[in-house]
Backbone as numpy.savetxt, mean C-alpha at the origin, in Angstrom:
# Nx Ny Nz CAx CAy CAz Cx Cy Cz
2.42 3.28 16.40 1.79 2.39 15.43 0.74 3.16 14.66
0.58 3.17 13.48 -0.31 3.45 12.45 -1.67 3.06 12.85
-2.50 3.80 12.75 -4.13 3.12 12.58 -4.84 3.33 11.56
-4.60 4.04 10.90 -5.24 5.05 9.63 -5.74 3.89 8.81
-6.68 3.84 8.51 -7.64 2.98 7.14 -7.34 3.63 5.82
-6.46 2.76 5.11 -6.28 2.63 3.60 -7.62 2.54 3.30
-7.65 1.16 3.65 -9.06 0.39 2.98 -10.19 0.73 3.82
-10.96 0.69 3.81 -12.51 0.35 4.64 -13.05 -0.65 4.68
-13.29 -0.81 3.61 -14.17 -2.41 2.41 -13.21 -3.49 3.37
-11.91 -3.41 2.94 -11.39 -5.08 3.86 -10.53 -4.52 5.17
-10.75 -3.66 5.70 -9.76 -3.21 6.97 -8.21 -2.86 6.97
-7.72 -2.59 5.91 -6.23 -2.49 5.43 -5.57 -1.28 6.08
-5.09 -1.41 6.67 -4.47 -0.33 7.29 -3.18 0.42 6.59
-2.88 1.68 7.09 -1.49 2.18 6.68 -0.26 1.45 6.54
-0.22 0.66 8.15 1.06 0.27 8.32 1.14 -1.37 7.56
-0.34 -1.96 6.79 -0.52 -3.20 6.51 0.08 -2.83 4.85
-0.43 -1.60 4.67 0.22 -1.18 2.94 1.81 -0.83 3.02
2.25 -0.41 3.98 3.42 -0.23 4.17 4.45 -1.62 4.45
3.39 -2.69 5.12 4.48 -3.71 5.01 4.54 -4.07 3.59
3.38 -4.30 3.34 3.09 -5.21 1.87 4.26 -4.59 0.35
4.07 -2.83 1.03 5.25 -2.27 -0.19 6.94 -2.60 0.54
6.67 -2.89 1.33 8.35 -3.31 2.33 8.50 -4.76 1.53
7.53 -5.54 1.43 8.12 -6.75 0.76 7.77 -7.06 -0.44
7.83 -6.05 -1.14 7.72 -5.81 -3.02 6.68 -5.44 -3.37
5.55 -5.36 -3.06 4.34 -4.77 -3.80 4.56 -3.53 -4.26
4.14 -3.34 -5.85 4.80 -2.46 -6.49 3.40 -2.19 -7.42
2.29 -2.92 -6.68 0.83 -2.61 -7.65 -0.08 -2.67 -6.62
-1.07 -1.61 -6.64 -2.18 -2.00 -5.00 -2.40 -3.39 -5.44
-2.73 -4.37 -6.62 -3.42 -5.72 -6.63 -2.65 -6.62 -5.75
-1.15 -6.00 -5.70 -0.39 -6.69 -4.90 -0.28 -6.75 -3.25
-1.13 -5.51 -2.77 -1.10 -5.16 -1.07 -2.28 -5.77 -1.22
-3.44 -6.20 -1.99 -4.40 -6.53 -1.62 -3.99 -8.04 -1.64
-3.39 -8.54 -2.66 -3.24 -10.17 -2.42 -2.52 -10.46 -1.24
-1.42 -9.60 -0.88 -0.58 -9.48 0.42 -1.70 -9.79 1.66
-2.45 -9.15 1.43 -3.74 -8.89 2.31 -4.62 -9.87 2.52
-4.78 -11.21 1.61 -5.35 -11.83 0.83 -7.08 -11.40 0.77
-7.02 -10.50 0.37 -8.44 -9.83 -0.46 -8.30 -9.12 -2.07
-9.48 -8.42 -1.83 -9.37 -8.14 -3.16 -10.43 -6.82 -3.57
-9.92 -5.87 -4.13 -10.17 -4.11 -4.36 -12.32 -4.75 -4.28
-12.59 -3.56 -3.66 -14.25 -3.68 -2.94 -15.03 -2.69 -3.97
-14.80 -1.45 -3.22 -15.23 -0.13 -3.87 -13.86 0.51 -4.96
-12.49 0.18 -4.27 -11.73 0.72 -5.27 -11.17 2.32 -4.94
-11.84 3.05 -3.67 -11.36 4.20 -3.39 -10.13 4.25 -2.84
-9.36 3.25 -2.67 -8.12 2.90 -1.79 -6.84 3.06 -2.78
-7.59 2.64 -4.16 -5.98 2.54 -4.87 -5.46 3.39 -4.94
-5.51 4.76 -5.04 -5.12 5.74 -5.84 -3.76 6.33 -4.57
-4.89 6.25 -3.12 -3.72 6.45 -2.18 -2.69 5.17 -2.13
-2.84 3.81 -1.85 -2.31 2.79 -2.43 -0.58 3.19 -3.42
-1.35 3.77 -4.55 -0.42 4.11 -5.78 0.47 4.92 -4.93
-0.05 6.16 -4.51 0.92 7.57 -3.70 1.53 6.78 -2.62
1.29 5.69 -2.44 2.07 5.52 -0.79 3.07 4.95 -2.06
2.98 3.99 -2.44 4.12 2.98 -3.95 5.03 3.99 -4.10
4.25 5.16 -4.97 5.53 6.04 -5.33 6.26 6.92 -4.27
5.49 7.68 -3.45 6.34 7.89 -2.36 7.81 6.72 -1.61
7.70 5.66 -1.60 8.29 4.72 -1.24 9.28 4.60 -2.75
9.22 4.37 -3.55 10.25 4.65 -5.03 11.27 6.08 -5.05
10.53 6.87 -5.02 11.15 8.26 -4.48 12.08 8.27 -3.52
12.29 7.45 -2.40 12.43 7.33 -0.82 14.07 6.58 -1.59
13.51 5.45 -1.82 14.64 4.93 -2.40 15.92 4.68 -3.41
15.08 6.02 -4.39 15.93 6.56 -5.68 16.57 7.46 -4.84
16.24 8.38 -3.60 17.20 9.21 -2.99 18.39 8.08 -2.12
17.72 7.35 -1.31 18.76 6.75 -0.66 20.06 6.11 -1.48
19.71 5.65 -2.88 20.41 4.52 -3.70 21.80 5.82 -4.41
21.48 7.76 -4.55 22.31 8.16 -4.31 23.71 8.49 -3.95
């Protein structure tokens, strides 16, 4: 299991951004509503974004 802190500000974890992009979130505003919170400080999105596209990448190979 994941422990790693995405977030800090609301406690969001790796594996909590990873579900949230498992069931469509395709914008951090969207792992945060998933989350039901909302961006604090804002240092989260950018990894947020890299986990999104990593996960797009993942799936343009599988769809192959």
């Amino acid at each position: 299991s994941r422990a790693m802190y995405v977030c800090n500000c609301n406690g969001i974890r790796e594996r909590d951004v990873r579900a949230a992009i498992d069931a469509g979130a395709r914008k951090p505003a969207h792992v945060f509503a998933a989350n039901k919170c909302q961006a604090q400080c804002a240092r989260c999105v950018c990894d947020m974004r890299q986990m999104i596209q990593e996960q797009d990448r993942v799936m343009a190979l599988a769809a192959e």
